[in-house]
C-alpha positions in Angstrom: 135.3 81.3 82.1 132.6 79.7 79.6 133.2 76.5 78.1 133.7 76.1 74.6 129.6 74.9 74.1 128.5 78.2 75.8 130.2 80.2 74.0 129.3 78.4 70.5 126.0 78.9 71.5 126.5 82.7 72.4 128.1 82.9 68.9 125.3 81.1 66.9 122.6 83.2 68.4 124.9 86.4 67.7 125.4 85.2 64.3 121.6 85.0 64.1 120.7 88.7 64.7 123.7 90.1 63.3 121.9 90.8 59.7 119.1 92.6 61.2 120.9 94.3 65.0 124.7 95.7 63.6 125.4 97.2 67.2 126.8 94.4 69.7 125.3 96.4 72.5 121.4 95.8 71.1 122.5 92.4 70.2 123.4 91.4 74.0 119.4 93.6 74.7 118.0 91.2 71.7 119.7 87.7 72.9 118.7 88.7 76.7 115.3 89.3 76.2 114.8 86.4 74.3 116.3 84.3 76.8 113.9 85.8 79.6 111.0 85.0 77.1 112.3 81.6 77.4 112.8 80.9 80.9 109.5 82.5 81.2 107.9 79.7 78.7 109.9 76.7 80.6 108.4 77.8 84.1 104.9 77.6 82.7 105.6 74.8 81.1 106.5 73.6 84.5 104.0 74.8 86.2 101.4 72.5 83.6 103.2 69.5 84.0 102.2 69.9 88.2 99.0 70.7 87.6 98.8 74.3 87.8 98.0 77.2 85.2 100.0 79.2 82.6 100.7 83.0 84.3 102.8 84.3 81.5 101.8 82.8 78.2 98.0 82.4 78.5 
């Protein structure tokens, strides 16, 4: 089960493209691309902080 801080967080970011993404299907899509983009950003953020280049954000 998710703890009550996940699932705030789900809900905030659900509340965020509601406005603009009515269908809860394309708002999972939305919210999971974004979080790919994101963990995408932290690795080459990473990946700068050892020393190395940026590979997806250049």
């Amino acid at each position: 089960m998710l703890d009550s801080e996940t699932k705030r967080r789900i809900n905030t970011c659900r509340d965020i493209l509601v406005g603009k993404v009515p269908d809860p299907k394309s708002q999972v899509e939305q919210i999971t691309v974004a979080l790919i983009y994101k963990f995408m950003d932290d690795m080459d953020l990473e990946s700068e902080e050892l020393g190395g280049a940026r590979r997806f954000f250049t």
